[in-house]
N, C-alpha and C positions, 0 to 999 in steps of 0.2 A: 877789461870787458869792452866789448863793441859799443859806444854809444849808439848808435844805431840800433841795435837789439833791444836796449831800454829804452828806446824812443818809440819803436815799435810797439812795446811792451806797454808802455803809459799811454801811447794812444789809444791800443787797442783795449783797456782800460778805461778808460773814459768815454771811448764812445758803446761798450755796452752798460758802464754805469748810466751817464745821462741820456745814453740814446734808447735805453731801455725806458727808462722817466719820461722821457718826451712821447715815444709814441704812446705810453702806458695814457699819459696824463691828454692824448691829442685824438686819442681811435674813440669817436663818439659812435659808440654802436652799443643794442642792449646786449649783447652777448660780451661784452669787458665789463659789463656794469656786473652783472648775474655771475660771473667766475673770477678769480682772484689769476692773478697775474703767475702766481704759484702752483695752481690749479691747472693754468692754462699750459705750463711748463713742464707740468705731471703726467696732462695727457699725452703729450709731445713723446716724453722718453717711455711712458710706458708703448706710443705706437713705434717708435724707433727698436723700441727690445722686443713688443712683439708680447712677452710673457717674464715680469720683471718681481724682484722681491722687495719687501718695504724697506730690507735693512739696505739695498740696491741702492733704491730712491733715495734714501737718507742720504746715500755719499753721493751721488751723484745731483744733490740741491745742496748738497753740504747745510744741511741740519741735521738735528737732533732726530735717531729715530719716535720719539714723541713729539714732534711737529707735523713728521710723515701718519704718524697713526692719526691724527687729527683729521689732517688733510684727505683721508684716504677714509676716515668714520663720513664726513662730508660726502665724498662725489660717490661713495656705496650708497649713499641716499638720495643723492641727485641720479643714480644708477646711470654713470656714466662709465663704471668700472667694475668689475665683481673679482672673487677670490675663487679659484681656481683649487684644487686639491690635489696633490702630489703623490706619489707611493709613496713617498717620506712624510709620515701622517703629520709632522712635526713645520714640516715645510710649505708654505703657501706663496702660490703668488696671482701676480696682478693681471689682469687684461682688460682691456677696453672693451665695452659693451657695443653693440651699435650706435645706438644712441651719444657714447661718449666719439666715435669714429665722428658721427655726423658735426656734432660740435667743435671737433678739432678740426674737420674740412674747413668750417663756415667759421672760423677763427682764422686758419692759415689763410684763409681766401681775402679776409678785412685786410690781414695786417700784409698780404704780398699787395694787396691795390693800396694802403697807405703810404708805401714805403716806394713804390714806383712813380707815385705820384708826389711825394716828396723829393725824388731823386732824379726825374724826368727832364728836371729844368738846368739840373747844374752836373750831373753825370753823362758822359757819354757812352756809347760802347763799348769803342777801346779799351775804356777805363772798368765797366761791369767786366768784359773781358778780360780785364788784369785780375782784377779782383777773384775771379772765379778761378783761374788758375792757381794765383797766388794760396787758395784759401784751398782747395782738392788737394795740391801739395801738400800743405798745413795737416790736412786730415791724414793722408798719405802716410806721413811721417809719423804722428800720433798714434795712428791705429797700428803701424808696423811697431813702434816701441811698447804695445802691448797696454795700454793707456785704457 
C-alpha cells in the first residue's frame, strides 16, 4: 500500500472529525444553537437529492433508520421538511420546505464566512485552488464508480 494514500486517508480523517468539533463548538450564532449539527446535515443532503427517502438518509448519516425517523419526527415540526407521496403508496419521501431552504442558506452562509475567516490568514489561493481541483477530481471519480 502507498503510504501516502493512508496518510491521506488519516488526514483527511481527522480534519473532518475535529474540524467538524471545532467549527461545531466555535460558530456562535442562534441558528447552531436551535438545530443539531445532524439536522443541519440532513437538510444539506436532503437539498443535494432534491427529493430523498428516510431509508436514503439512514445510509447516507450512517445511522440507524430509527435515529433518522427521529430526526425527521423533529424538523416535520419545526417544518422545515414535509413528506411527499409517491404512486408507490408504500414509498415516501423527503423534501425541504421553504422555510427549511431558508435555514440551510443562513446556515451555509455562517459556516462559509467562518471558515474563510478561519483560513484567510494562513491559506492562500494557489492552495484553495489546489484544493478545489484536488477535491472536483475526488468527486469525479466517486460519482463515476457509482458511489
Amino acid at each position: 500500500m502507498d503510504a501516502r494514500i493512508k496518510e491521506a486517508v488519516d488526514l483527511f480523517t481527522e480534519v473532518m472529525v475535529y474540524g467538524t468539533e471545532r467549527v461545531i463548538k466555535s460558530i456562535d450564532d442562534p441558528l447552531w444553537k436551535e438545530y443539531s449539527p445532524e439536522q443541519m446535515q440532513m437538510l444539506k443532503l436532503i437539498s443535494k437529492e432534491q427529493r430523498i427517502t428516510s431509508g436514503r438518509l439512514a445510509v447516507l448519516q450512517a445511522v440507524h433508520k430509527s435515529a433518522i425517523s427521529s430526526r425527521i419526527k423533529k424538523m416535520l415540526e419545526k417544518e422545515l421538511i414535509r413528506i411527499v407521496e409517491t404512486p408507490n403508496r408504500r414509498e415516501k419521501v423527503l423534501e425541504l420546505t421553504p422555510k427549511g431552504e431558508e435555514v440551510l442558506l443562513a446556515s451555509d452562509t455562517v459556516l462559509t464566512n467562518y471558515i474563510e475567516k478561519l483560513f484567510s490568514q494562513q491559506i492562500g489561493d494557489a492552495e484553495i485552488d489546489q484544493f478545489l481541483a484536488t477535491f472536483r477530481k475526488l468527486k469525479d471519480i466517486i460519482t463515476t464508480d457509482g458511489v
